[in-house]
matplotlib code that plots the C-alpha trace (Angstrom):
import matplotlib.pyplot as plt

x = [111.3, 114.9, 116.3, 113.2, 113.9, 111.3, 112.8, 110.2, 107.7, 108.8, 108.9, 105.5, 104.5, 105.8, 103.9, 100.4, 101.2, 101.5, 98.3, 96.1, 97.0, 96.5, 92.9, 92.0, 92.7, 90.6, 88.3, 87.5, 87.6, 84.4, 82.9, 79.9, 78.9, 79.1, 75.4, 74.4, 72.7, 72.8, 69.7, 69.8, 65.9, 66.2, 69.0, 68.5, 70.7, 73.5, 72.6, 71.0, 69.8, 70.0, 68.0, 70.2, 68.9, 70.4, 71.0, 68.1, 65.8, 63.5, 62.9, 65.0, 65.6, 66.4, 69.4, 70.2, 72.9, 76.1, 77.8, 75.8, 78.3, 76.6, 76.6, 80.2, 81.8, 78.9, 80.7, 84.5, 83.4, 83.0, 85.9, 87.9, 86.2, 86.3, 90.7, 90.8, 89.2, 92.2, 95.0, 93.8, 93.5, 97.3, 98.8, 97.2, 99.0, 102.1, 102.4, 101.6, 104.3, 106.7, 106.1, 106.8, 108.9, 112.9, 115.3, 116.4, 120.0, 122.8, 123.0, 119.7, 119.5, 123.4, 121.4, 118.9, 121.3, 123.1, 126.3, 128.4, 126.5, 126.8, 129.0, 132.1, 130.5, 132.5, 131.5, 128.0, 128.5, 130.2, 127.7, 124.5, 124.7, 128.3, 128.3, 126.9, 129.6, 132.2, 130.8, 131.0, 134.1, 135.8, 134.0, 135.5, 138.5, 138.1, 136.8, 140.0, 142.9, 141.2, 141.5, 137.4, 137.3, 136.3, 136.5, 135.0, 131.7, 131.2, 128.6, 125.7, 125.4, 123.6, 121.7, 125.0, 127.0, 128.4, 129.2, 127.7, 127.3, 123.3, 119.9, 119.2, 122.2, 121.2, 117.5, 118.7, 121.5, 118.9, 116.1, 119.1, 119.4, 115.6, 115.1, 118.4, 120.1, 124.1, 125.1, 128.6, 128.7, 130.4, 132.3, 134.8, 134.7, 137.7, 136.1, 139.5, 141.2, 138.3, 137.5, 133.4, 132.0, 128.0, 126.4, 125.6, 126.3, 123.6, 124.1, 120.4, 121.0, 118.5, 120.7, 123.9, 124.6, 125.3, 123.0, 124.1, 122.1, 122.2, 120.4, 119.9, 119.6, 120.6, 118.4, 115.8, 117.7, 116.1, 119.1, 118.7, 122.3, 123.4, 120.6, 121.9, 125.1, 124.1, 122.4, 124.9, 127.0, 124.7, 123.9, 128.4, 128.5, 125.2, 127.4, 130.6, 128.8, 127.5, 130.6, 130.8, 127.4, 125.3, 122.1, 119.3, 116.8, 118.2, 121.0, 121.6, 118.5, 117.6, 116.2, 115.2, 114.6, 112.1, 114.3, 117.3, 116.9, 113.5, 112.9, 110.1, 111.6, 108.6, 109.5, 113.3, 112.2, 109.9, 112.7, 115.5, 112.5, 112.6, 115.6, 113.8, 111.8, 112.7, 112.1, 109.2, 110.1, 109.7, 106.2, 104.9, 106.5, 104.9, 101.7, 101.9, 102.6, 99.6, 96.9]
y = [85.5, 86.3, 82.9, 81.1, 80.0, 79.6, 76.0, 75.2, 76.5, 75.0, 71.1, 71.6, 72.8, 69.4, 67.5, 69.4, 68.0, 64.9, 65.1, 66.4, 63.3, 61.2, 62.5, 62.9, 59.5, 58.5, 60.5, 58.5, 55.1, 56.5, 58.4, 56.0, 57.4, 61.0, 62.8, 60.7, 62.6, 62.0, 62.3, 61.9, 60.4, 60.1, 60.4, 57.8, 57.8, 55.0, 55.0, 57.5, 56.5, 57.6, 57.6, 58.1, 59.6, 58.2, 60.7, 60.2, 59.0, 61.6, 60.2, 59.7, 55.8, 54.5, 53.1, 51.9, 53.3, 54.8, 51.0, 50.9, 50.9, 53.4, 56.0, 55.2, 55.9, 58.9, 60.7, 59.4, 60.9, 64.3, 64.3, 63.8, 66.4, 68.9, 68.2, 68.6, 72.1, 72.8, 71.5, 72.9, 76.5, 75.9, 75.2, 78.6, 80.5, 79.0, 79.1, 82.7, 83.1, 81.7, 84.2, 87.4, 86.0, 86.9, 85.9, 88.8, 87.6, 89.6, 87.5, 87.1, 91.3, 91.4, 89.6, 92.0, 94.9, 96.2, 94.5, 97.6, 98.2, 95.0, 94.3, 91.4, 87.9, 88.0, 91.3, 90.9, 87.3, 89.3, 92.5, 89.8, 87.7, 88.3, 86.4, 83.3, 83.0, 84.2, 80.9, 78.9, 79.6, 78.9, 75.6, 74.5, 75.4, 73.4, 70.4, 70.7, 70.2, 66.7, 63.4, 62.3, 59.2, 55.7, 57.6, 54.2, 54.8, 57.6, 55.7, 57.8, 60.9, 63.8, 66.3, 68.6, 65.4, 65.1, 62.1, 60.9, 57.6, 57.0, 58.0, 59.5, 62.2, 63.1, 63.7, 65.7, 67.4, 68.4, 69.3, 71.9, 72.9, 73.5, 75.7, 77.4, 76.4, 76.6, 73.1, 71.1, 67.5, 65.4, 68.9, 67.1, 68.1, 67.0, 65.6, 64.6, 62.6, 61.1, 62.9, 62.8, 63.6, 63.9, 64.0, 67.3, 70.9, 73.2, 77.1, 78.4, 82.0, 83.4, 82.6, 82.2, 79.1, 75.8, 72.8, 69.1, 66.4, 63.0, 60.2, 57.0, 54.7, 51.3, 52.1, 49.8, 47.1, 44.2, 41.8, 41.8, 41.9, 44.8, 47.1, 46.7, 47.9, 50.7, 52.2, 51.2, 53.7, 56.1, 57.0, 57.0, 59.4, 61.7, 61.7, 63.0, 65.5, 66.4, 67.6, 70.4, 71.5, 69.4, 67.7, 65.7, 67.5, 70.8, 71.6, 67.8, 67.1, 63.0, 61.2, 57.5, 54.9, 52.2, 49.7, 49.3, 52.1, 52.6, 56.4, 59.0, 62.1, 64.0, 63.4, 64.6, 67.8, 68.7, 68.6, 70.4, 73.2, 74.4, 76.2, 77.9, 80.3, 82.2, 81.6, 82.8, 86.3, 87.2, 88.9, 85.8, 83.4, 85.9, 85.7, 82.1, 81.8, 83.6, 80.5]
z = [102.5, 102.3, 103.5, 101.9, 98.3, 95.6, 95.3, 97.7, 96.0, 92.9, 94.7, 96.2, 92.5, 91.6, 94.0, 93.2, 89.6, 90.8, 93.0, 90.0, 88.2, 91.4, 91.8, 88.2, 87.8, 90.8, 89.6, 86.0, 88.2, 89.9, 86.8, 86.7, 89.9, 88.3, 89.0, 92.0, 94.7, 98.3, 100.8, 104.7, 105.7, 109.2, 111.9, 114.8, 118.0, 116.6, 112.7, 109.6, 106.7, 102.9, 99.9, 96.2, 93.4, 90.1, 86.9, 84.8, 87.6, 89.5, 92.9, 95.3, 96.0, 99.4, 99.8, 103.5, 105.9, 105.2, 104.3, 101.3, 98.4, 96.4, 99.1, 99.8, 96.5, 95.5, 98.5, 97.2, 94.5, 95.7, 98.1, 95.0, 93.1, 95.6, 96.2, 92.9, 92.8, 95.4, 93.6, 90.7, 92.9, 94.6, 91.3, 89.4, 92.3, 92.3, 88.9, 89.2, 92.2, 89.9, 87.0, 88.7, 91.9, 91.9, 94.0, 96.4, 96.4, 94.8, 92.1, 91.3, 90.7, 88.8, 86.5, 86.2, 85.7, 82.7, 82.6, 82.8, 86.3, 88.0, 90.6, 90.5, 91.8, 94.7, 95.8, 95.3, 97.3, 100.5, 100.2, 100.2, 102.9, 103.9, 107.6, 105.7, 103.3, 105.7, 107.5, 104.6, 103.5, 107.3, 107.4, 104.1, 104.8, 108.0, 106.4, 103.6, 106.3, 107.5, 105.3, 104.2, 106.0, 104.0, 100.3, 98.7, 100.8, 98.9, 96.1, 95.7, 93.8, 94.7, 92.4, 91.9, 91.4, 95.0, 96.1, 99.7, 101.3, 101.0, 99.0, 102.3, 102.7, 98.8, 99.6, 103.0, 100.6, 98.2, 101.1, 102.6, 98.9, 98.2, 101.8, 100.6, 103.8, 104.2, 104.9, 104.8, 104.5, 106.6, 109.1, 111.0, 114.7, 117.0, 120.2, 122.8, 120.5, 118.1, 115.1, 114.2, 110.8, 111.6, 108.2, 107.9, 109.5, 109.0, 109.7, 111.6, 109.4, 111.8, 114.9, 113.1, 114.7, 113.3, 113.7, 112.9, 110.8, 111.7, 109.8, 111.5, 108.9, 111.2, 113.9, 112.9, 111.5, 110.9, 112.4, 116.4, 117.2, 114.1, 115.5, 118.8, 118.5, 115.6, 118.6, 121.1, 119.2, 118.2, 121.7, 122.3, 119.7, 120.9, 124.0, 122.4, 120.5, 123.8, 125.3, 122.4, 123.3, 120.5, 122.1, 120.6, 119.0, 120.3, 117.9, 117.0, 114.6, 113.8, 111.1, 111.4, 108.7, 108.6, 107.1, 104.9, 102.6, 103.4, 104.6, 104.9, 102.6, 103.8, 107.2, 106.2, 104.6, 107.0, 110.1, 107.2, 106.4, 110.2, 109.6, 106.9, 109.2, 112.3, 115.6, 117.4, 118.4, 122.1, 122.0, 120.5, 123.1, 126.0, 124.6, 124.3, 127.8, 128.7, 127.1]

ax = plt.figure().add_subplot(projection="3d")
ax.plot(x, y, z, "-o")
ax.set_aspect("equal")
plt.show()
């Protein structure tokens, strides 16, 4: 858990509350059905048959194959109740996680710590995770001595009130955040005589070696001849990266979107939360060579 922040726990928390009122609200649209019971009469080789038994009533009523209506939302019904039940479960223990959890960073015990007793914030910075901020701090640096190329692109704000380009570098910039990975936006890397800024460099903490995130936001580009080129140049610039050891979905991660502005933050956070967890060690790659 040491690279694996409680941010994420926290954003899935989010999304469970979100879910509960989701389902709850399916839920009530269905309540009529509430008490229905479900009977299978007979299974035949292509079709089976049911017979519902209505609150109130005390036989069972036939009611036809699984198309019928009743049968259809009777089982909605309980799919919904039964998620709910889960949610409900996820979100007790999360909550819980959150009450007790700390952060096992050196700021996160200072705090703890009588005040006489804790140590300077740079200190407890360098003693905590002191190759990641050595990194840090070199690629800052780095990024300081170049110019940042088209300033007046820079229109969105992200959650710490940096400005990027797009709603998509935010949500990546908060995803990085959330899995309390070590990012810079917009490195530059000096390829011959070109100069590329890929969106974001990420440091792999486990393998203490950096990873660039690029989001294709063009690729799909509605206009034939824009979407053409966007990719025409994409693929140039996969190649540059190339010849300082960046590949495709090796150490050069991608994220696509559907249309202008339209993109799959699920699918972003998903890719960014890789780096949150080690690689397989060698005794699990053996063993998986042996299925």
């Amino acid at each position: 858990m040491r690279y694996t922040s409680k941010y994420a726990v926290e954003f899935d928390l989010e999304q469970h509350y979100l879910l509960r009122k989701q389902y709850q609200e399916k839920c009530s649209i269905l309540s009529e059905y509430e008490g229905f019971r479900i009977k299978e009469n007979n299974r035949r080789k292509t079709r089976t048959f049911y017979s519902l038994k209505r609150p109130g009533e005390s036989r069972y009523q036939y009611a036809g194959d699984s198309l019928n209506t009743e049968i259809q939302y009777v089982r909605e019904l309980s799919y919904y109740k039964e998620m709910l039940i889960v949610i409900e479960s996820n979100i007790r223990a999360m909550e819980d996680f959150l009450s007790i959890y700390r952060l096992t960073k050196a700021e996160s015990i200072n705090e703890l710590l009588p005040k006489v007793y804790r140590l300077p914030k740079e200190a407890s910075l360098l003693k905590a995770e002191p190759e990641v901020y050595k990194w840090l701090q070199e690629q800052r640096s780095l990024k300081d001595k170049y110019p940042v190329i088209n300033p007046q692109g820079l229109k969105c704000t992200a959650f710490d009130g940096t400005l990027m380009r797009s709603r998509a570098e935010c949500i990546h910039y908060e995803a990085f955040f959330i899995y309390n990975i070590p990012c810079i936006f917009e490195l530059p890397y000096e390829v011959g005589r070109d100069i590329l800024s890929p969106d974001f460099t990420a440091l792999d903490v486990f393998l203490m070696m950096p990873k660039i995130f690029e989001h294709l936001g063009n690729w799909f580009h509605k206009d034939l001849v824009k979407r053409r080129q966007y990719r025409n140049e994409s693929i140039e610039r996969w190649d540059s990266f190339a010849h300082i050891g960046f590949f495709p979905e090796v150490n050069l991660f991608l994220t696509f979107a559907e249309g202008e502005d339209l993109f799959d933050a699920q699918a972003i956070h998903r890719k960014i939360a890789m780096l949150a967890s080690p690689p397989p060690s060698e005794e699990t790659l053996e063993m998986l060579r042996r299925l």
